[in-house]
C-alpha positions as CSV (number, residue, x, y, z in Angstrom):
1,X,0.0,0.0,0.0
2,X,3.2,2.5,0.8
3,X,4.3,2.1,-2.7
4,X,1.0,2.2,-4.2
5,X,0.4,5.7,-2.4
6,X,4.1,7.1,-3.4
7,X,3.3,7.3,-7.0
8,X,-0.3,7.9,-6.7
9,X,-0.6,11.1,-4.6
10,X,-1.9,14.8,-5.6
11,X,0.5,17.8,-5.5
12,X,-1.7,18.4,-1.9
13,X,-0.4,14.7,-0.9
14,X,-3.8,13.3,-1.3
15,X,-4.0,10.0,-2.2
16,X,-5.8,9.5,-6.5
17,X,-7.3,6.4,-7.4
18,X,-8.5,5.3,-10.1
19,X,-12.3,3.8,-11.0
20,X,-12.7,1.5,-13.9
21,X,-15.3,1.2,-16.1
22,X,-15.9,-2.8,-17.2
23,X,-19.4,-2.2,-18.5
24,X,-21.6,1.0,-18.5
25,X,-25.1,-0.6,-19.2
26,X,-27.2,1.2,-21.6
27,X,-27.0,4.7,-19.7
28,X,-24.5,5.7,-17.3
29,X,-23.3,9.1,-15.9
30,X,-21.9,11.3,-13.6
31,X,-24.6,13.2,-12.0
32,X,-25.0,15.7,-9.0
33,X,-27.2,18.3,-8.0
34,X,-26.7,20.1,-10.9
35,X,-26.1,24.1,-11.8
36,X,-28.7,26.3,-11.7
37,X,-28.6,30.1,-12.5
38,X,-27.4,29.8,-16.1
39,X,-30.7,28.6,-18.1
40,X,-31.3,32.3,-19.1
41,X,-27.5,31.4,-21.1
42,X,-29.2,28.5,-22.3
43,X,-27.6,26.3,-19.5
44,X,-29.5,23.4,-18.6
45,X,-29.5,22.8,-15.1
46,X,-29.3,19.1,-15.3
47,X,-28.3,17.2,-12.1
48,X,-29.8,13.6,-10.8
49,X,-33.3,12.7,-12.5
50,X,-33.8,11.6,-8.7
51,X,-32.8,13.8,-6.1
52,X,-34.3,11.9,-3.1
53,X,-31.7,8.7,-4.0
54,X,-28.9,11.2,-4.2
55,X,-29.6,12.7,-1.3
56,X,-29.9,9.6,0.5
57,X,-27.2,8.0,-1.0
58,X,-24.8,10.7,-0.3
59,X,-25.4,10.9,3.7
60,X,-25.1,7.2,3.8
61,X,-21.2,7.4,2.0
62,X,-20.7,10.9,4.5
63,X,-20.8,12.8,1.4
64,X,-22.6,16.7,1.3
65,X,-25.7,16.2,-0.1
66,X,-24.6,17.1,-4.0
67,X,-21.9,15.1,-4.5
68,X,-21.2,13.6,-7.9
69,X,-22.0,9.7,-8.1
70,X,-22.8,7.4,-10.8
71,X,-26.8,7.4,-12.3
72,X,-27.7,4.3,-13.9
73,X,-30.5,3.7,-16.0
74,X,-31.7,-0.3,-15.8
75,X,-28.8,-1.7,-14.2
76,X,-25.7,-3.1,-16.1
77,X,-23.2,-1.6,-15.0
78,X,-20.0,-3.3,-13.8
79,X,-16.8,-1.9,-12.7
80,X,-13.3,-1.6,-10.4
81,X,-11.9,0.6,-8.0
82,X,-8.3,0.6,-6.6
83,X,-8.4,2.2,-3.4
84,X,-10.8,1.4,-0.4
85,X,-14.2,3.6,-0.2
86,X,-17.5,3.6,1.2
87,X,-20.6,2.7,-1.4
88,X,-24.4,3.1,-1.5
89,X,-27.1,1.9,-3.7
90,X,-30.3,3.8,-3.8
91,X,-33.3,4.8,-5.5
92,X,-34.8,1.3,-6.0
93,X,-36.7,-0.4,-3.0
94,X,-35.2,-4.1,-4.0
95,X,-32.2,-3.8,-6.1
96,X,-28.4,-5.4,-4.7
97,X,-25.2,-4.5,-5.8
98,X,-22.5,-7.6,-6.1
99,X,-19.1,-7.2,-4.5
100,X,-16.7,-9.2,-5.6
101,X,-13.0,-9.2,-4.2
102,X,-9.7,-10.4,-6.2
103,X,-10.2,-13.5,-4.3
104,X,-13.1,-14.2,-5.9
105,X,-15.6,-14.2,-3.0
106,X,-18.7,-12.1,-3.6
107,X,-21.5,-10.1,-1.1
108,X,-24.1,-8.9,-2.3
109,X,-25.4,-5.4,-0.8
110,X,-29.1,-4.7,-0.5
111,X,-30.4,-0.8,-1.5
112,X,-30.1,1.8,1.1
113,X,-27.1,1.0,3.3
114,X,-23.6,0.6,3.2
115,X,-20.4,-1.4,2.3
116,X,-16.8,-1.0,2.3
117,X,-15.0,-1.6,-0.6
118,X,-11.4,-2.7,-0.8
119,X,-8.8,-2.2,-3.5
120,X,-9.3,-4.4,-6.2
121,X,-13.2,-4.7,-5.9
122,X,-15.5,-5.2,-8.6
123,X,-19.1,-3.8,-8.3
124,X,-21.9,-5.3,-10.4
125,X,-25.3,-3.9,-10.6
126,X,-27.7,-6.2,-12.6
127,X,-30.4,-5.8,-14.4
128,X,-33.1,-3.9,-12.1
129,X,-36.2,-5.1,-11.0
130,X,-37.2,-2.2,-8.2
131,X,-36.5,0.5,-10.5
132,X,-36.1,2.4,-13.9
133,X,-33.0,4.2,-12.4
134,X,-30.7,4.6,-9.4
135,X,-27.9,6.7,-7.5
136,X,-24.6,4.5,-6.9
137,X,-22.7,6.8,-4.0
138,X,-19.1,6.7,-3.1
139,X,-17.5,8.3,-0.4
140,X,-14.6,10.1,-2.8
141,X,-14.6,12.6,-5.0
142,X,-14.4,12.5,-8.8
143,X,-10.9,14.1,-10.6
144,X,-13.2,15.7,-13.2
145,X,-13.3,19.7,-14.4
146,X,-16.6,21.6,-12.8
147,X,-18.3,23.5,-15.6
148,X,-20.8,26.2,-14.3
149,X,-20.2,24.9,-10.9
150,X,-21.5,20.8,-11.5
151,X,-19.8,17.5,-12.8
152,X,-23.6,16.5,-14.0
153,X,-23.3,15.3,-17.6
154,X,-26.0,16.7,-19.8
155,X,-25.6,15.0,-22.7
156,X,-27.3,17.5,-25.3
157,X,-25.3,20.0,-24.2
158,X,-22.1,18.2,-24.0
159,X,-21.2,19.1,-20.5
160,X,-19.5,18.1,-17.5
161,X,-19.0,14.5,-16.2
162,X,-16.3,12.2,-18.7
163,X,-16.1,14.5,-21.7
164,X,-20.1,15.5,-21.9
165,X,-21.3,11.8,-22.7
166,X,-22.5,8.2,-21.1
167,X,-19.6,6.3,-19.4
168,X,-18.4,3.7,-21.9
169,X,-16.1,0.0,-21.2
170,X,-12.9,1.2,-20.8
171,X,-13.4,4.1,-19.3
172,X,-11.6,5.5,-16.2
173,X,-12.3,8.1,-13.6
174,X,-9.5,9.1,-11.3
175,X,-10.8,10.3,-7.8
176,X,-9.7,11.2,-4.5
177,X,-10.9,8.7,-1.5
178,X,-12.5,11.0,1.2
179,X,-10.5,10.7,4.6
180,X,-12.7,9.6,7.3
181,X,-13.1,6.3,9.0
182,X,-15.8,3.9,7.3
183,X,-19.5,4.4,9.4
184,X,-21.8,2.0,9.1
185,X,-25.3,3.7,7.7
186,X,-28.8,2.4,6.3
187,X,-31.8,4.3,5.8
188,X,-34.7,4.2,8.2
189,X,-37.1,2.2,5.6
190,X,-35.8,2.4,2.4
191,X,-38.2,0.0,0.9
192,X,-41.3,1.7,1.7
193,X,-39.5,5.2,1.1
194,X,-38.4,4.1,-2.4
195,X,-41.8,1.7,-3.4
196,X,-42.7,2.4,-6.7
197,X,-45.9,4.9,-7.4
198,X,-48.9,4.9,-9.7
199,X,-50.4,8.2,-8.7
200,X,-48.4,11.8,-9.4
201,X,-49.5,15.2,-8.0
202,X,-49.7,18.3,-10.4
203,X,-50.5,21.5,-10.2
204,X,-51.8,23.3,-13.6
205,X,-50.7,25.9,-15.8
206,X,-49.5,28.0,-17.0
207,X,-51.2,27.1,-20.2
208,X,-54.1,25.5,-18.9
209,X,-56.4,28.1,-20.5
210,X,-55.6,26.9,-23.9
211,X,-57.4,23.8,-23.1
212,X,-61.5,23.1,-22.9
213,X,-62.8,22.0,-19.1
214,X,-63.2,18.6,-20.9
215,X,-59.7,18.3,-22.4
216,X,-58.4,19.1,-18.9
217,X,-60.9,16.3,-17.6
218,X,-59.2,13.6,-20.1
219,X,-56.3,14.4,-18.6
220,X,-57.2,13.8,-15.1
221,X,-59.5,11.0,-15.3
222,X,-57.6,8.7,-17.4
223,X,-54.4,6.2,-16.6
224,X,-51.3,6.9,-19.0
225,X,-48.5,5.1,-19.9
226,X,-45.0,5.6,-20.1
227,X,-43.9,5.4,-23.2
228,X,-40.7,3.6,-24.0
229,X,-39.3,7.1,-25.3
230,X,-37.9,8.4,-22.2
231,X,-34.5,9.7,-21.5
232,X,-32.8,12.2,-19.4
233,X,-34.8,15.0,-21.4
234,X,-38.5,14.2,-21.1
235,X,-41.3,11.0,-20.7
236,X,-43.5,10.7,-23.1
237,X,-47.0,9.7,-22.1
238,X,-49.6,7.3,-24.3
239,X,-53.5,7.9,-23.6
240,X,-56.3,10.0,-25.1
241,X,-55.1,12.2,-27.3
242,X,-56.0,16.2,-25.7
243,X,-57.1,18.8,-28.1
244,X,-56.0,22.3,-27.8
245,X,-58.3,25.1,-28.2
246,X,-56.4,27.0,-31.1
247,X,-52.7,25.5,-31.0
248,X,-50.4,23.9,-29.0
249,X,-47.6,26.5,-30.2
250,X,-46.8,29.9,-28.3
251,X,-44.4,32.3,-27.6
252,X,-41.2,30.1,-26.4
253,X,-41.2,30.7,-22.6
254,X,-39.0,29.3,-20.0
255,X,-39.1,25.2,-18.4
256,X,-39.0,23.8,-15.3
257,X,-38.4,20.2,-14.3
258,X,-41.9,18.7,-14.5
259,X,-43.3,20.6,-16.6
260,X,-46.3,18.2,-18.8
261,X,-45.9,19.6,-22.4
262,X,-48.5,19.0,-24.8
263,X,-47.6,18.8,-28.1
264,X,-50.0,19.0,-31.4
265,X,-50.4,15.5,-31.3
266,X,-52.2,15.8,-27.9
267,X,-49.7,13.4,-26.1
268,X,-48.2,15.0,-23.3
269,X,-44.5,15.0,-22.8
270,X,-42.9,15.5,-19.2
271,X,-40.0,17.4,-19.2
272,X,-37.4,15.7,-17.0
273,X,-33.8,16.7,-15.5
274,X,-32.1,17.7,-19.1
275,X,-34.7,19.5,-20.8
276,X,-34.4,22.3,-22.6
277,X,-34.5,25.9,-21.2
278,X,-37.3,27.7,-23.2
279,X,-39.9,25.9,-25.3
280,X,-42.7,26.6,-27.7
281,X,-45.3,23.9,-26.4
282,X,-48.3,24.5,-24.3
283,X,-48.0,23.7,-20.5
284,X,-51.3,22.4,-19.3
285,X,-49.8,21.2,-16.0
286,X,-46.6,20.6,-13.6
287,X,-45.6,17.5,-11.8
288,X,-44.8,18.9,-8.2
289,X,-41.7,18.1,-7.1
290,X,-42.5,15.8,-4.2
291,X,-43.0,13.1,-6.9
292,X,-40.1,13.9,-9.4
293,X,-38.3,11.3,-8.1
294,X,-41.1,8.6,-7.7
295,X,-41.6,9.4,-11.2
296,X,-37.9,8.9,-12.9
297,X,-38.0,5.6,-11.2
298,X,-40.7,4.1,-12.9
299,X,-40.2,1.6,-15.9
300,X,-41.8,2.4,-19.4
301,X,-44.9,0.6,-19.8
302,X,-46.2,1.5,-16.1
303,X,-50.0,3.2,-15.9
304,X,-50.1,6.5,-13.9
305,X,-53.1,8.6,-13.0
306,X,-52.6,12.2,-12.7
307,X,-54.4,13.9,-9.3
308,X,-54.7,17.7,-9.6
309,X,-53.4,19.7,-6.3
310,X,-53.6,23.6,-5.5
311,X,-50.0,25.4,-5.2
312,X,-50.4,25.8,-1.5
313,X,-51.3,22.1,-1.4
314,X,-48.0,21.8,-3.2
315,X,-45.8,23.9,-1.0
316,X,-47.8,21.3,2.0
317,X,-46.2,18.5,0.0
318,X,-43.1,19.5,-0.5
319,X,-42.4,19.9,3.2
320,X,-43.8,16.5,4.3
321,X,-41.4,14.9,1.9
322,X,-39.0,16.9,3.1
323,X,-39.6,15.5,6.4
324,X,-39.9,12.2,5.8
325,X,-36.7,12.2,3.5
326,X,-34.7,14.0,6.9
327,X,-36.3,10.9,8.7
328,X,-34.8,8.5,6.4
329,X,-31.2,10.2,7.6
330,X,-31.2,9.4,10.9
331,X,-30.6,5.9,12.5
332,X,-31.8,7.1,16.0
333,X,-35.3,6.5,14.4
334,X,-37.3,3.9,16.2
């Protein structure tokens, strides 16, 4: 180990390591809470589809809250590290990650506490059951250039994380192990916490005018399915197609993550964690963001109803979640 740190120390004397990519899955990146401010630039903010799991994951490594880690879409992804750290799986109530050492032996870790890893250790995280996504933490942090303040990859824009695109095989990231001794952590009921949902809260506008009472119904009354075009950008929905009054086109005005677009083809699109920073489409409504997260983990295919709240209900939301994500933070919880 002596060796090993002589020739692989910063110019500070902190120790750089090296994680290795095996295999990436179909969608892999660097993620954190993102950078806001710049959309007026045409910046998008980007960061974790699902805050809650990097929230969660983060605390349970002893990282600040918006640290960098690894979002994976479906699972796949296998790879190395070469110094010891602390790791976390969450955002899926069910999914394990596989540890294997150079020995051969594996562990496998359930979601929503932690494990040590040694040098040498491979991580595998199969195919997911539990979820459509989830927040791999470790307790280092990533050798990689901040632009506008965030590592998050965005991958339209070509920013941050490993050169502005997915992780690929072969792929390294050099990092810096954080120096603390390894705390044992799990959340307080990460299954329930992270259980998949089939209801989503909204609040609409601002376009809502442009639609009848009746087209408003349609989209309130009926279930909708994910469609299997989803990506970091937006979801598409399937259902009854809603009519506009006039057009779905108007003056391009800003987005926010949540916003449901409705396009002229009446199929509304929810605009996710790398959508763009002004569009042209009519916004009849606004997932609150209590339920972001319990919506990026849901598979395509899966039915959702749509339940219409008032903004102060919202706001009402908004701080039970936080509550109950604070609760899932503390292990003095009985």
């Amino acid at each position: 180990m002596q060796g090993w740190a002589a020739t692989h120390r910063t110019n500070t004397g902190r120790l750089m390591a090296n994680l290795s990519i095996i295999a990436a899955g179909p969608y892999t990146t660097v993620q954190d809470s993102g950078r806001t401010g710049y959309q007026a630039f045409g910046v998008p903010e980007g960061g974790t589809m699902d805050d809650d799991a990097r929230i969660c994951g983060n605390w349970l490594v002893g990282n600040s809250a918006d640290a960098a880690g690894l979002e994976v879409y479906i699972g796949g992804l296998h790879f190395t590290v070469d110094a010891p750290l602390v790791i976390a799986l969450t955002g899926t109530p069910s999914d394990q990650l596989h540890i294997t050492n150079q020995s051969g032996a594996e562990r496998r870790i359930e979601a929503g506490q932690t494990s040590q890893l040694e040098s040498g250790d491979s991580v595998f995280l199969p195919p997911m059951r539990g979820s459509n996504l989830a927040f791999i933490a470790l307790s280092c942090v990533f050798d990689l250039p901040a632009v506008y303040g965030s590592l998050s990859t965005s991958l339209n824009a070509q920013l941050g994380g490993l050169d502005g695109r997915r992780l690929a095989a072969g792929d390294r990231i050099k990092f810096t192990p954080q120096e603390c001794p390894y705390q044992p952590r799990a959340l307080h009921d990460n299954a329930n916490f992270f259980a998949p949902a089939d209801s989503l809260s909204v609040v609409l506008g601002p376009q809502d005018y442009a639609f009848a009472a009746e087209e408003i119904d349609k989209l309130l009354s009926h279930e909708w399915t994910l469609s299997p075009k989803m990506d970091r950008m937006g979801i598409r929905l399937t259902g009854p197609s809603i009519a506009h009054k006039n057009s779905a086109d108007i003056l391009s005005d800003g987005i926010v993550k949540g916003a449901v677009q409705v396009p002229g083809d009446g199929q509304p699109i929810i605009m996710m964690a790398d959508h763009q920073t002004t569009g042209g489409y009519t916004k009849i409504a606004c997932i609150i963001s209590a339920d972001l997260g319990k919506l990026a983990r849901l598979h395509a295919h899966k039915k959702i109803s749509l339940v219409t709240v008032t903004q102060s209900e919202a706001e009402a939301l908004a701080g039970q979640h936080a509550a109950e994500l604070a609760k899932q933070q503390r292990n003095d919880v009985a």
